[in-house]
N, C-alpha and C positions, 0 to 999 in steps of 0.2 A: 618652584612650580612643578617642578619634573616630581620631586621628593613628596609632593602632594599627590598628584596621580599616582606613581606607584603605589604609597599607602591604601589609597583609593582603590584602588585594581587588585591589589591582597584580601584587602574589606570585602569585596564584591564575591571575589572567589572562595573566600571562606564561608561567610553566608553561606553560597551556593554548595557547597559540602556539605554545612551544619545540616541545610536542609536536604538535601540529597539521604543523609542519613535517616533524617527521620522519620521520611518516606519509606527508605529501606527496614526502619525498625518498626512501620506500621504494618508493612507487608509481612513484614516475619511476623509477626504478631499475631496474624491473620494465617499467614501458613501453618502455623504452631496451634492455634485453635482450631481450623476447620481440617489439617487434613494428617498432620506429622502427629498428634497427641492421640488424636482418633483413631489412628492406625494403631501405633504402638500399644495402645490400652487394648485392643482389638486382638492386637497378636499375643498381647502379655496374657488374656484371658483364655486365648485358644491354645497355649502350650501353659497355662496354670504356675505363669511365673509371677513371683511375688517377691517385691524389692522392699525393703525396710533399711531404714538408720537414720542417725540424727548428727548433727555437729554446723558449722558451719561449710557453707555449700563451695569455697576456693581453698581452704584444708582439705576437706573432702576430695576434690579434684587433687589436692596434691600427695596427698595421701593415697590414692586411687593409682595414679602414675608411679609412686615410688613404691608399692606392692607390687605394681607389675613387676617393676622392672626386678628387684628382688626375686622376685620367684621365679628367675631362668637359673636364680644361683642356688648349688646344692640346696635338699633339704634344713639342713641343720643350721645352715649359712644365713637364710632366707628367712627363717625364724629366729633367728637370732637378732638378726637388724628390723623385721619389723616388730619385734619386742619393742628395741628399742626408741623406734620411730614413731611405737603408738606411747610410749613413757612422755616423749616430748611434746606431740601433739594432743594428749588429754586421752582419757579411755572413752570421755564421751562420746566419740567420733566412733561409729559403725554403718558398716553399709554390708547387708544380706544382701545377695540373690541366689533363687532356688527355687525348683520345680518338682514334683515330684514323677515328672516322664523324664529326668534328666539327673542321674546320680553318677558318683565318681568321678571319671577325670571328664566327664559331659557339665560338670557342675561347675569347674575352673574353665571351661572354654564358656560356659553361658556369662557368668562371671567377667571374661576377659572380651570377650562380645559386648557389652553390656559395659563397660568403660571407655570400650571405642565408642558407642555410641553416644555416651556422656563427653567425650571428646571433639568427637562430630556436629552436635548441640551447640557447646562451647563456640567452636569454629565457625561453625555457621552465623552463629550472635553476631562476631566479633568482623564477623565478612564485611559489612558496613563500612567498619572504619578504619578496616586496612584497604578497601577500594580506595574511599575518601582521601585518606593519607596519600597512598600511591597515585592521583588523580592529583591531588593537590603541587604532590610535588612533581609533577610531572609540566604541569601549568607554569610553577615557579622555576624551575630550572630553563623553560622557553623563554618566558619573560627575562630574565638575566640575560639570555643568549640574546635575547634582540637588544634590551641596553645595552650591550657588549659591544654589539655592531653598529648602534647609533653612536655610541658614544667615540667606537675607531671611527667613524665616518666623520664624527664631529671633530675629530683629532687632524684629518685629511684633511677636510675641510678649514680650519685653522691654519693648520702648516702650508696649504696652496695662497691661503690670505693672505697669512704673514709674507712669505718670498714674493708675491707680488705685490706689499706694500715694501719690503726692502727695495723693490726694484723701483718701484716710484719713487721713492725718497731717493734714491743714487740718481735718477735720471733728471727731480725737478734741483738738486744742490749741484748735478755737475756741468748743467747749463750754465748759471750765472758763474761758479767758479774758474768756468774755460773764461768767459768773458775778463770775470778780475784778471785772473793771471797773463789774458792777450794785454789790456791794455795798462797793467801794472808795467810788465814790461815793458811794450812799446817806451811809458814813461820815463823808467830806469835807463834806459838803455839812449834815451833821448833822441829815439828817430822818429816820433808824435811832432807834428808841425804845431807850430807854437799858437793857430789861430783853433789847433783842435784839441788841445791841451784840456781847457776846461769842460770838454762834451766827453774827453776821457774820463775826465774824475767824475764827473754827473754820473757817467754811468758804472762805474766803480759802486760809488755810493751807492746808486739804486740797487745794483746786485747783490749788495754786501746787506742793505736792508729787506732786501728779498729773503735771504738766506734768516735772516733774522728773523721773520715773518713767518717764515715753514718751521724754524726749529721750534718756534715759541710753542707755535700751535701743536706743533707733535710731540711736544713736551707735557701740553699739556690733555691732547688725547690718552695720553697714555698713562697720567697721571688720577685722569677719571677712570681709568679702563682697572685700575689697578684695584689688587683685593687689600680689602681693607679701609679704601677712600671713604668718607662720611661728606654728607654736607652739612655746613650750620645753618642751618633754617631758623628763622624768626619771621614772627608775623609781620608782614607789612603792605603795603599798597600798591598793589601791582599796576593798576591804572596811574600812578605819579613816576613810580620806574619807568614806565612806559613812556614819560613826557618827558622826563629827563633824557634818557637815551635816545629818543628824536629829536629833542630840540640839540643834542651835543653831534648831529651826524645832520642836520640842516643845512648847511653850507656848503656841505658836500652834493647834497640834491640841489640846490641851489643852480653851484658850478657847473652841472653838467642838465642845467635847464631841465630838469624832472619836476614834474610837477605835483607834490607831494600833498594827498588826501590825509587828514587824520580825525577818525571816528574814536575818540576816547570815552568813557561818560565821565562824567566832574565827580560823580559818589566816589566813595572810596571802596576800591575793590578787594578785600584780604584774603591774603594767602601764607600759608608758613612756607618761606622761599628763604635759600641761600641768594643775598642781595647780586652778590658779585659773579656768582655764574650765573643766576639767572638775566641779569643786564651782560655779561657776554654771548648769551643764546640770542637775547633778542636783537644785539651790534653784530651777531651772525649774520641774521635774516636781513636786516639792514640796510647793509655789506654785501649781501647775494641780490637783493634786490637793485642797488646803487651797478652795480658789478653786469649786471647779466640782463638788466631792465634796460629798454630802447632812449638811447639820446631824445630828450627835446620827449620824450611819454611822460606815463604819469606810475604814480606807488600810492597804493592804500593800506596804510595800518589803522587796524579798525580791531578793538575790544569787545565783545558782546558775551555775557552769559560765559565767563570762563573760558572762552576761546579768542584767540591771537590770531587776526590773519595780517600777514603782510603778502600784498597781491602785487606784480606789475603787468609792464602790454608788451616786454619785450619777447625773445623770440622762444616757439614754445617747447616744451620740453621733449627729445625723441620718447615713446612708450618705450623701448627698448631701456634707453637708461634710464627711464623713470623709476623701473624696478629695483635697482640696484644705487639710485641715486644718495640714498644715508649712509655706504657704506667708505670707507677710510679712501682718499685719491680718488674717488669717482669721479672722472671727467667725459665729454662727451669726445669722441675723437678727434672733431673741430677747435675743442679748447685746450685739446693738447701742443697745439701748434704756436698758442698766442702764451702771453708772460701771465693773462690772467688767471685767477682763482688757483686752486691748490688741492682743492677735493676732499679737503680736513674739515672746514667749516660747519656742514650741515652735517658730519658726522659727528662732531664739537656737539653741535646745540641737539641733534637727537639723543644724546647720551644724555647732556644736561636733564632734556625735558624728558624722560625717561626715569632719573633718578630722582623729580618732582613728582612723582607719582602719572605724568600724563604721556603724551603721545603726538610726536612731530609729525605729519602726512601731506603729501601734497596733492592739490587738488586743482588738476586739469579743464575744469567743468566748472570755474568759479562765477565767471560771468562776469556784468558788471562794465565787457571793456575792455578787460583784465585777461590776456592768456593763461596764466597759471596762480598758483596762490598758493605760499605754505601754512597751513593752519596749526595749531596748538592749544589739544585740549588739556586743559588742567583741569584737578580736581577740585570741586569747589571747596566752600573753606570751614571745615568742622564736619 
């Protein structure tokens, strides 16, 4: 996208030269007819000078300049190279000027007058598009300088991410780890009372599949984050994924008495989707909803027109971390204190639903009942 606007913004700026110039070459155009031609024809008649020659007109000028320059060197010297100068560029090529109120060495300075001005001419023409040039690149070398400094910002911006996803990762694995290692030992060590032996290994287990649970997922955020990752997409029916992945996480809303809305339509809905991340984006939403939705409330997954909402009535999202809620570890300060969630998830499925071509957003204003709702627009299909 960035590599599109810059193009974009080159396009633009050149245009704006192209025409700048041709503005510029209409106005000399106009200078050169009504007031530069008129004069000099004016002044050529009132000192009765009269210019002749023929050749082409940037030999000429080149020819013009290496006469000059020649004719500071001796006589004989100076006629000797422009002998030869005019062997090379053709005898065709001459250019008289002369008056006759101007004889002798009045005739090599009218002469040498009268090149600078063909000079001056030239320069002037040429003014255009060394402004242009110089304008242009004046433009270009800003532009560089501010992506230079977007893209250090964007580098800062990374590296503050990253060290604060390092630190979340050390803080949510060294939790449960202190726990294995208290009550591993406790057990080794056999000073665990024997009626709390098995609320030790419970909870072993549980940490040890906690830990399982974060790496998976970070394994595999990082594994969509990665350059080069494809997804295999095939067409298929998003609306039957969709009844599959709720009827396999039913029992789980069941258990904890939610009462579970599902708006699906029966058509079939097609989408070119990788099967498997995209049924892990929507066991995301699921999972947050199951996770963060009120005991004993309700969850609506509802299909309509290429969009996914899963909605609940549990408790509603701070604006503050709403903003930031897609990004890697986002928890709300309150959920850093319980065992739940991990703040990978909804970073999981906004990437997923990112690299489907659409776009995960949450929406505070759902209604319905429902304090909040995640929505997901896909693209529709063709």
């Amino acid at each position: 996208m960035q590599k599109k606007s810059l193009k974009w913004f080159l396009i633009q700026k050149f245009l704006v030269v192209l025409f700048g110039i041709y503005l510029s070459e209409e106005f000399l155009g106009i200078l050169y007819r009504q007031i530069i031609l008129p004069s000099l024809t004016s002044i050529f008649e009132m000192q009765q000078i009269t210019v002749s020659g023929s050749g082409n007109l940037f030999i000429l000028m080149v020819q013009v300049v290496f006469y000059y320059l020649v004719s500071l060197l001796p006589g004989g010297i100076a006629e000797y190279l422009q002998n030869i100068f005019t062997g090379i560029t053709g005898t065709g090529i001459r250019l008289q000027v002369s008056s006759p109120l101007y004889q002798g060495q009045w005739t090599f300075l009218l002469t040498a007058m009268f090149f600078l001005l063909l000079l001056f001419l030239l320069g002037l023409s040429l003014l255009p598009y060394i402004a242009g040039a110089l304008w242009y690149y004046k433009v270009l070398t800003k532009k560089v300088d501010e992506l230079l400094e977007e893209e250090k910002e964007r580098q800062l911006s990374f590296e503050r991410k990253r060290n604060l996803l390092l630190s979340d990762i050390a803080h949510d694995i060294k939790t449960p780890i202190t726990t294995i290692c208290g009550y591993s030992k406790a057990l080794s060590e056999g000073v665990a009372q024997e009626d709390r032996r098995k609320s030790y290994l419970d909870a072993i287990y549980g940490k040890a599949m906690r830990i399982d649970e974060l790496t998976s997922l970070l394994f595999e955020y990082v594994k969509l984050d990665s350059e080069g990752y494809v997804l295999h997409k095939k067409t298929g029916n998003l609306a039957e994924l969709l009844r599959e992945t709720v009827a396999a996480h039913y029992t789980d809303f069941e258990e904890k008495q939610i009462t579970l809305t599902i708006d699906i339509p029966e058509d079939s809905v097609p989408l070119e989707m990788d099967f498997v991340q995209m049924r892990r984006a929507v066991t995301n939403l699921l999972t947050n909803a199951l996770r963060y939705g009120k005991e004993k409330g309700k969850v609506l997954v509802r299909l309509k027109e290429y969009v996914l909402t899963v909605a609940d009535d549990g408790k509603p999202i701070d604006p503050d971390f709403a903003e930031r809620i897609f990004e890697p570890f986002s928890r709300e300060d309150s959920a850093r204190s319980t065992k739940e969630g991990n703040g990978l998830g909804l970073s999981i499925t906004a990437k997923i639903i990112e690299m489907h071509g659409g776009r995960l957003f949450l929406n505070d204003r759902f209604g319905e009942g429902y304090t909040k709702a995640f929505q997901v627009k896909l693209p529709e299909f063709g």
